[in-house]
C-alpha positions as CSV (number, residue, x, y, z in Angstrom):
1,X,19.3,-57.6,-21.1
2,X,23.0,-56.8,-21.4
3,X,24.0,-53.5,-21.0
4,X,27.6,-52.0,-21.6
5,X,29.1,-50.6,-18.8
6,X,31.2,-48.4,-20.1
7,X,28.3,-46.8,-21.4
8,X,26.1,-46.2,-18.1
9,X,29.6,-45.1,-16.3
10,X,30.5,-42.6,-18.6
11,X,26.3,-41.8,-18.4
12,X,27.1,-41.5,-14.8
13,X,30.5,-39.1,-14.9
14,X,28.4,-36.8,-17.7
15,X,25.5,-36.4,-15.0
16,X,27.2,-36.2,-11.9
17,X,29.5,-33.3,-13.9
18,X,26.5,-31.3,-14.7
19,X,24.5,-31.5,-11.1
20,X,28.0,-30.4,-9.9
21,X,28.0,-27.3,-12.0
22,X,24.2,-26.5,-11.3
23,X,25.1,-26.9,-7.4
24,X,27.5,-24.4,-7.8
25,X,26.1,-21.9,-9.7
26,X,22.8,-22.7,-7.0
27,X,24.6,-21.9,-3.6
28,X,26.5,-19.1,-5.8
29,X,23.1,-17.7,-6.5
30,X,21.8,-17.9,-3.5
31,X,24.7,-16.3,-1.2
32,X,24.3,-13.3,-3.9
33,X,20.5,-12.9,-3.4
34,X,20.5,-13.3,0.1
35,X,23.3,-11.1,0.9
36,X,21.6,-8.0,-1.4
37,X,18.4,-8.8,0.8
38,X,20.3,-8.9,4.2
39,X,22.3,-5.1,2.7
40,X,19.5,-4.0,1.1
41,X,16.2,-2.9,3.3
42,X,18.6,-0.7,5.3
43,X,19.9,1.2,2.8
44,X,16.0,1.3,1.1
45,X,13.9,1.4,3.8
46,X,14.0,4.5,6.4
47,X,13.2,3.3,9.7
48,X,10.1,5.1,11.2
49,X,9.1,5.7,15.1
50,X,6.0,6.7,16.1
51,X,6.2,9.3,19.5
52,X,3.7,10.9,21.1
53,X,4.6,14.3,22.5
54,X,2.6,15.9,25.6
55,X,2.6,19.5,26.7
56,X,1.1,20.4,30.1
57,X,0.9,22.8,32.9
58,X,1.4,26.0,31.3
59,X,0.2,28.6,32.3
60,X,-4.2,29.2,30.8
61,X,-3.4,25.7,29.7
62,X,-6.9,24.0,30.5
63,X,-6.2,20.6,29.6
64,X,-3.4,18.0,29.0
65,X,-2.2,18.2,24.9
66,X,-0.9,16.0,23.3
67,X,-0.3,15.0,19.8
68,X,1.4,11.7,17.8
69,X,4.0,11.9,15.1
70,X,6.5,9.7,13.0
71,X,10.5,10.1,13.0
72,X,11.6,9.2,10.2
73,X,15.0,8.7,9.1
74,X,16.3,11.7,7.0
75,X,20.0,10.5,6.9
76,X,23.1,8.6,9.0
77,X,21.9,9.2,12.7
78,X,19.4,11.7,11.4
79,X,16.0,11.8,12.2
80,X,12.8,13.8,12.0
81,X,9.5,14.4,12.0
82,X,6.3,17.3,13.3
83,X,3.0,17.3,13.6
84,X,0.1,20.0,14.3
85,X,-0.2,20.2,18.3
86,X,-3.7,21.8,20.0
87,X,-3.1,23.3,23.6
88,X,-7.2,23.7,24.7
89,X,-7.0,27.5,26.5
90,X,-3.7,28.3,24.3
91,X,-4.4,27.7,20.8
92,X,-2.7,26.1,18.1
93,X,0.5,25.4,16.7
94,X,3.0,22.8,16.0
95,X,5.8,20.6,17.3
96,X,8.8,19.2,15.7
97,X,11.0,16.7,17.2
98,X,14.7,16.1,15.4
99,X,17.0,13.3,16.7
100,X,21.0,13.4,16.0
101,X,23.9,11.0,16.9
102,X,26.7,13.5,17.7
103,X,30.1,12.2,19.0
104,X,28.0,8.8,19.9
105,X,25.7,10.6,22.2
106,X,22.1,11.4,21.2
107,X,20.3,14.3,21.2
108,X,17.0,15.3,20.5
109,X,15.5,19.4,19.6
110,X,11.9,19.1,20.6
111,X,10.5,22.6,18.7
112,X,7.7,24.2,19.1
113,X,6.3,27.3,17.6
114,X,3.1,29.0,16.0
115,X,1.3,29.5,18.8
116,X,-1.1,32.1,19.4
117,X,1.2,34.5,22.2
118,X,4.3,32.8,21.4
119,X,7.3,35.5,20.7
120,X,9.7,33.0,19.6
121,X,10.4,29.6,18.9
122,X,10.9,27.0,21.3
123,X,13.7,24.5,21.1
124,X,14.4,21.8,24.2
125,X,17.7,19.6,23.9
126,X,17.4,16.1,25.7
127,X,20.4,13.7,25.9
128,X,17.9,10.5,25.1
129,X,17.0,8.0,22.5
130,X,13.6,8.1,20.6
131,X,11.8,5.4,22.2
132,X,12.5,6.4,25.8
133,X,9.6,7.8,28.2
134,X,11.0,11.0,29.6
135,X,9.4,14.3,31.1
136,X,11.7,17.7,31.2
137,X,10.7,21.6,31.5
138,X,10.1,23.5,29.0
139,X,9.5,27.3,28.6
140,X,7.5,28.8,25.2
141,X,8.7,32.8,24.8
142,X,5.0,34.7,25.8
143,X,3.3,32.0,27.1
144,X,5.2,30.4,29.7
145,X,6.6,27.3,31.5
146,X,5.1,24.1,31.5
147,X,6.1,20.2,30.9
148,X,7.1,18.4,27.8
149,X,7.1,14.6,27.6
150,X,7.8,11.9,24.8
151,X,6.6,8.4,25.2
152,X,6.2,5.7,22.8
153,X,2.5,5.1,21.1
């Protein structure tokens, strides 16, 4: 069998033309897609944290509370999140905990308020990230002074 090459090489060229194009338009294709993935979760997804908050030693405070919650991200550097917080001997009430990046340093408002007693809201500001085990003072108007501590779940 006698084929013409001029034929199977311009067969060739025509082929090796198109798989060309469909490489380029391929890695094209692919560099869009993955870069939208690689940009896109964290502008679409909020990052959540789960902290457990502790409240101790104040004063007819029976036994240890303690009560887990999510952070959520609620905007650039902005985070938040509460839950309902039961003190046995004290009552209930609840606890919100609100992390801020502020001139690169972070700061987090542990508030807590409704309690039966309490004649004002309580706010504690901590210099830490969410995430980090820490234990610092804190004093609720009518009850009293006690401990607050934030640890990871």
């Amino acid at each position: 069998m006698n084929f013409n090459n001029h034929k199977i090489r311009n067969f060739m060229n025509t082929n090796n033309l198109k798989a060309l194009f469909m490489g380029i338009i391929i890695i094209t294709a692919t560099f869009l897609v993955s870069s939208s993935i690689a940009n896109g979760p964290t502008i679409a997804f909020a990052q959540e944290h789960g902290v457990i908050v502790s409240i101790s030693k104040l004063p007819n405070q029976t036994v240890d509370a303690s009560t887990q919650l999510t952070v959520s991200n609620i905007g650039p550097g902005h985070s938040s999140g509460g839950a309902d917080i039961n003190i046995p001997g004290i009552g209930s009430g609840s606890v919100v905990v609100d992390s801020q990046i502020q001139n690169d340093n972070p700061i987090i408002d542990i508030s807590v308020f409704h309690l039966p007693g309490q004649t004002a809201q309580s706010d504690t500001l901590i210099h830490a990230y969410i995430g980090q085990e820490l234990s610092v003072p804190i004093d609720i108007p009518g009850i009293g002074s006690g401990t607050l501590s934030l640890s990871s779940p």
